[in-house]
N, C-alpha and C positions, 0 to 999 in steps of 0.2 A: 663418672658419667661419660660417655662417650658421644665424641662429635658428629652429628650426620647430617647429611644432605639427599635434596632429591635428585638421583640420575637419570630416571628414565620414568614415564609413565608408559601403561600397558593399557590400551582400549582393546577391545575385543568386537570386529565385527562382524556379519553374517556372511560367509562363502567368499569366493574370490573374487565376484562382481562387486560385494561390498569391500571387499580391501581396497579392488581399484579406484573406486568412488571415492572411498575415505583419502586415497592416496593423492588423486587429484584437488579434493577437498585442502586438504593439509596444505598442499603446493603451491597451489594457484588463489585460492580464498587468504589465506593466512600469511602464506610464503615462508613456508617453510623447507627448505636444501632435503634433495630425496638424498640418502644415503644408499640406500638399496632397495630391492623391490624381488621379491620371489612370489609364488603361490599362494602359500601362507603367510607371509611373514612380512612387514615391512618396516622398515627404519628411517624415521626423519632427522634433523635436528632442532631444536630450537634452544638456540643461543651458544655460548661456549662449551656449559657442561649438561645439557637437558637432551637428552633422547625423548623421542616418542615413539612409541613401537605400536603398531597392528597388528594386530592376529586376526586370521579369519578362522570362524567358526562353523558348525553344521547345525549346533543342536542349540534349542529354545533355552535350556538350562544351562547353557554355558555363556548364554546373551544377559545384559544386567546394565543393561543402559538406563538413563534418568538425569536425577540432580546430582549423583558422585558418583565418580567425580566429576568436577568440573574445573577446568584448564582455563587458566587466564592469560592472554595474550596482552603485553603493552605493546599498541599502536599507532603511527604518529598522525592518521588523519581519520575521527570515528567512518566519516561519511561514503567515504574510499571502501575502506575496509568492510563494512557494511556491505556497502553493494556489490562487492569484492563475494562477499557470503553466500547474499542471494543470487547472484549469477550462478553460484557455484550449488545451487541445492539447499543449502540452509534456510531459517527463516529468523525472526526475530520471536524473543520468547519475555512478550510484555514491550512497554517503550527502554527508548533511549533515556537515562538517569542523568540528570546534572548536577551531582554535590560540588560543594565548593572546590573541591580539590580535581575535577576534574569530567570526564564522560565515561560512563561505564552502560554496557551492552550485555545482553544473554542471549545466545544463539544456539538452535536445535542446530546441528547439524546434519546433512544428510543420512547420517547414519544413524540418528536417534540419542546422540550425543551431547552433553551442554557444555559451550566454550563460552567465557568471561574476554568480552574485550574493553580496555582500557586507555582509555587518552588522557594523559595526565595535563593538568593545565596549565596555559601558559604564564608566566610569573611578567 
């Protein structure tokens, strides 16, 4: 059996005005390190070994946004970050959860996208 890991996730979003959005999204909402930024294409980081890559798109059939996937962010303060979202074009997708182990969030993102945010709790 061979061992793997996730390296990069691929969102796909509409034209270049949506790459910009999502790119500021990523950045500023989440804070995630630009790596690059082109027309098409853009690259973030999240964490040591995690890319996230944008694509921009043209056509309705190449769009496939929803519930998956969906990218989970651990965060160290929910309420920050949150607001962090909606400033930034997101919204919240149902409430804020409290299991015992912690806060966990679902957010549309501006681009039609769903990101998991997570505060793990304090021991």
């Amino acid at each position: 059996m061979l061992s793997s890991r996730i390296s990069r996730v691929v969102l796909l979003v509409r034209g270049p005005e949506g790459l910009a959005k999502a790119v500021n999204f990523y950045h500023q909402a989440v804070g995630l390190p630009v790596v690059r930024v082109t027309d098409e294409w853009a690259e973030l980081t999240a964490g040591n070994s995690l890319r996230l890559h944008l694509q921009a798109v043209q056509t309705e059939s190449q769009l496939s946004t929803g519930y998956s996937p969906i990218i989970h962010f651990d965060i160290p303060n929910m309420d920050q970050a949150v607001a962090a979202c909606v400033q930034n074009g997101a919204h919240l997708d149902g409430p804020i959860q409290f299991p015992a182990h912690g806060k966990v969030a679902s957010m549309r993102t501006p681009d039609g996208h769903m990101i998991g945010l997570y505060e793990p709790a304090t021991s």
